[in-house]
C-alpha positions as CSV (number, residue, x, y, z in Angstrom):
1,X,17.3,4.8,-14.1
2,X,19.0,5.6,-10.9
3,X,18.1,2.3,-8.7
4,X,20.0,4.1,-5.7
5,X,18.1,7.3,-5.7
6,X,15.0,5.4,-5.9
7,X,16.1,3.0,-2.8
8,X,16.8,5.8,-0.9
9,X,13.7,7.4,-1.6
10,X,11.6,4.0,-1.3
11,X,13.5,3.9,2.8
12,X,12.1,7.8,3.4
13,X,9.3,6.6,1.9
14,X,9.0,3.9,4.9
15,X,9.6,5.8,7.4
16,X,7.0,8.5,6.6
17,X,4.5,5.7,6.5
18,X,5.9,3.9,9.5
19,X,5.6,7.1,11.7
20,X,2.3,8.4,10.8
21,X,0.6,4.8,10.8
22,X,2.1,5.3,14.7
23,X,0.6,8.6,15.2
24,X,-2.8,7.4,13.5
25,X,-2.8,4.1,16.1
26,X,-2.7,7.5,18.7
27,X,-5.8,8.9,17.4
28,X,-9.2,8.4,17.1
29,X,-11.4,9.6,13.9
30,X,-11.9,13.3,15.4
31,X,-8.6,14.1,17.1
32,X,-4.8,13.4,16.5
33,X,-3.5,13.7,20.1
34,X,-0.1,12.5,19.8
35,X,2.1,11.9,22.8
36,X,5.3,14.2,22.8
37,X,7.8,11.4,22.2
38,X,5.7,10.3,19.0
39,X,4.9,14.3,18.0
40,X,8.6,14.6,18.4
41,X,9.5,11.7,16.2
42,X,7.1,13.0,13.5
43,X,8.7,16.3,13.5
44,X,12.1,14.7,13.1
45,X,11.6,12.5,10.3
46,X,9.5,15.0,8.3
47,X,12.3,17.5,8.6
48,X,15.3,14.6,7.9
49,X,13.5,13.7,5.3
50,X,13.1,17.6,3.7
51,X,16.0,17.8,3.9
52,X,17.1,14.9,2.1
53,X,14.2,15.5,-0.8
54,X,15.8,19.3,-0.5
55,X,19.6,17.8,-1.6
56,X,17.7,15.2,-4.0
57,X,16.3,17.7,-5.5
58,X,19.1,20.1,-6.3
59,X,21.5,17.2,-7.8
60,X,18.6,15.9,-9.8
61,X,15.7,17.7,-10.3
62,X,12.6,16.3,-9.2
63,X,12.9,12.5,-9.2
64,X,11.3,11.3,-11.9
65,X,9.3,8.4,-13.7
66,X,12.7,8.2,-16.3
67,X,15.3,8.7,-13.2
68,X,13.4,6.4,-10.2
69,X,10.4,4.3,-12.3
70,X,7.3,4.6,-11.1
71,X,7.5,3.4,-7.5
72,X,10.5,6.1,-7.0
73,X,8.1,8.8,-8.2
74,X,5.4,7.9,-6.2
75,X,7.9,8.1,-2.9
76,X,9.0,11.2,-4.0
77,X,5.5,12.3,-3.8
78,X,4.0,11.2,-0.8
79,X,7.8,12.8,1.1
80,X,6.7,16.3,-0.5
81,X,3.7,16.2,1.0
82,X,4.5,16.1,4.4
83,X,7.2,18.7,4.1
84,X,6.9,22.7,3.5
85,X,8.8,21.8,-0.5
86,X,5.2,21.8,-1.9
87,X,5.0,25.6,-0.5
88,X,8.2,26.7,-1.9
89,X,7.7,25.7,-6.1
């Protein structure tokens, strides 16, 4: 098991959480109206964190249950979806 790679991906995991729990305390049950600064931020970490996933990806393969347990997977999961990766396999 690779306890780094699945570190890293628990931290993008974090902070795809931690920014869309933001957004969600923005919105009501009918509309997401985000302010810019927050749409902004959203925007930001969804592409850092493509692009991480992107260079995770090409060194490793997807990440895992063998290479990041089952947490690690899980991350890895939850990053794809808020990226266009899921479009591109």
């Amino acid at each position: 098991m690779d306890s780094e790679l699945a570190v890293t991906l628990a931290d993008m995991a974090a902070e795809d959480r931690r920014i869309r729990n933001q957004a969600m305390a923005q919105s009501n049950a009918f509309v997401l109206q985000l302010d810019s600064a927050t749409a902004s931020e959203l925007r930001r970490v969804d592409a850092r964190n493509a692009s991480r996933l992107q260079v995770i990806l090409s060194r490793h393969g997807w990440p895992g249950r063998s290479l990041v347990a089952d947490q690690g997977f899980h991350d890895a999961w939850l990053i794809v979806q808020h990226t266009d990766l899921q479009r591109r396999a």
